[in-house]
C-alpha positions as a Markdown table, in Angstrom:
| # | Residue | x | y | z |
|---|---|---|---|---|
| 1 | Unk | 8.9 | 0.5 | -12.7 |
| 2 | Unk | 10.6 | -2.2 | -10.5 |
| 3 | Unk | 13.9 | -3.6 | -11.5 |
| 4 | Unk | 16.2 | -5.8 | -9.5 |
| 5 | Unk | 15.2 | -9.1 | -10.6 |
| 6 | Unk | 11.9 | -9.2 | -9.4 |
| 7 | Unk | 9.1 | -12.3 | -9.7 |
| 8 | Unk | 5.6 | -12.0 | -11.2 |
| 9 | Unk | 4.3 | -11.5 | -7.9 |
| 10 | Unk | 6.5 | -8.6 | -6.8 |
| 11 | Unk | 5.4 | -6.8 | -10.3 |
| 12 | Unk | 2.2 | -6.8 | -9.7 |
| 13 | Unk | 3.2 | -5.4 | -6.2 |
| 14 | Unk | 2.4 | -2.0 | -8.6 |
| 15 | Unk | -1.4 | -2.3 | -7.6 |
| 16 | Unk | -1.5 | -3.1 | -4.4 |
| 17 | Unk | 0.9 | -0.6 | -3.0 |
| 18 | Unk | -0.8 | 2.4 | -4.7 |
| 19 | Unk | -4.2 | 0.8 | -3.4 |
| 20 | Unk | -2.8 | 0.6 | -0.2 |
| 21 | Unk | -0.9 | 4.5 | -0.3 |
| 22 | Unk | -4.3 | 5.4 | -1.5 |
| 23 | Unk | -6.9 | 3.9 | 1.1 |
| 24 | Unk | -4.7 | 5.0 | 4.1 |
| 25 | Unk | -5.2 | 8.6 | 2.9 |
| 26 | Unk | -1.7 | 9.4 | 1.4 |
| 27 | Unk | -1.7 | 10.9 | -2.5 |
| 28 | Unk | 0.4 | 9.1 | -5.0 |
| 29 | Unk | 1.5 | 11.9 | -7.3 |
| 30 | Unk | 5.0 | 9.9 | -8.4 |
| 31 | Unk | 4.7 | 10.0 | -12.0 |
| 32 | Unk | 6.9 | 7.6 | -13.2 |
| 33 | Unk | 9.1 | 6.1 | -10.4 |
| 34 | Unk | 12.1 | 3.6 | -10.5 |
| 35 | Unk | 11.7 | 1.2 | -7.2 |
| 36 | Unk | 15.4 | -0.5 | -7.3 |
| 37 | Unk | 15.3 | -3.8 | -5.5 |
| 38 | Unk | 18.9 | -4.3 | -4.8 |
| 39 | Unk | 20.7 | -6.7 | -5.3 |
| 40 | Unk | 19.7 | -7.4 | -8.7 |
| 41 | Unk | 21.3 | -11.4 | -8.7 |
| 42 | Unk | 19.1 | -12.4 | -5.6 |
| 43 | Unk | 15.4 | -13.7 | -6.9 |
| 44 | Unk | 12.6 | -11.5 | -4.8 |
| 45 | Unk | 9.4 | -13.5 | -4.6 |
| 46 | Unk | 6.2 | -12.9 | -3.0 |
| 47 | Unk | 4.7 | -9.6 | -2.2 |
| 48 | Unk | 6.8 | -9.2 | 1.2 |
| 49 | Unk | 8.2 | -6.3 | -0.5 |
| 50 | Unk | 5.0 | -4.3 | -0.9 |
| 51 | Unk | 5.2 | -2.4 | 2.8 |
| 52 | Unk | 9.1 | -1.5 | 2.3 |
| 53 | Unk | 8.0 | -0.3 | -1.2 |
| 54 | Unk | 5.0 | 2.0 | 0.3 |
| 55 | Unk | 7.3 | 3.1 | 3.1 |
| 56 | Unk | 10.3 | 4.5 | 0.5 |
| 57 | Unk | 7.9 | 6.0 | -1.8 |
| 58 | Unk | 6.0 | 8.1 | 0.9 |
| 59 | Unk | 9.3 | 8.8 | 2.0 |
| 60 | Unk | 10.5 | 9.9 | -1.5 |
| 61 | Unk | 7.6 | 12.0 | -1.7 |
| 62 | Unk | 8.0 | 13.6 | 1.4 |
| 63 | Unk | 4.9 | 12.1 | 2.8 |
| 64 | Unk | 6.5 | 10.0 | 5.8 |
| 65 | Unk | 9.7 | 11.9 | 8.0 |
| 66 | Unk | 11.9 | 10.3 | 6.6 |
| 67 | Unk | 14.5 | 10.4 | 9.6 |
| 68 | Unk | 13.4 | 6.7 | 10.6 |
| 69 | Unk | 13.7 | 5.3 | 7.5 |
């Protein structure tokens, strides 16, 4: 789930990020996971959010060190 005011775009960001997590040999094994684009009252558009998405999920998931993050 993504909340944070986010545009039909960043949605479907879903689908290309796991695609993505998956076809550069990660696992996604999340289950349900809340992505919380912060601030809520500032519109996100476009899918300029997918890398920063990837990158905190594989971090969350203990994929990535998450010591640069």
């Amino acid at each position: 789930m993504i909340v944070g005011f986010p545009d039909v775009a960043v949605k479907e960001s879903r689908n290309r990020v796991l695609t993505a997590i998956t076809n550069s040999g990660y696992k996604f094994t999340f289950g349900r996971t809340t992505i919380n684009l912060a601030p809520a009252d500032v519109k996100k558009e476009g899918p300029s959010f997918d890398l920063h998405i990837s990158i905190g999920a594989l971090a969350a998931s203990e994929q990535l060190a998450s010591a640069g993050v």
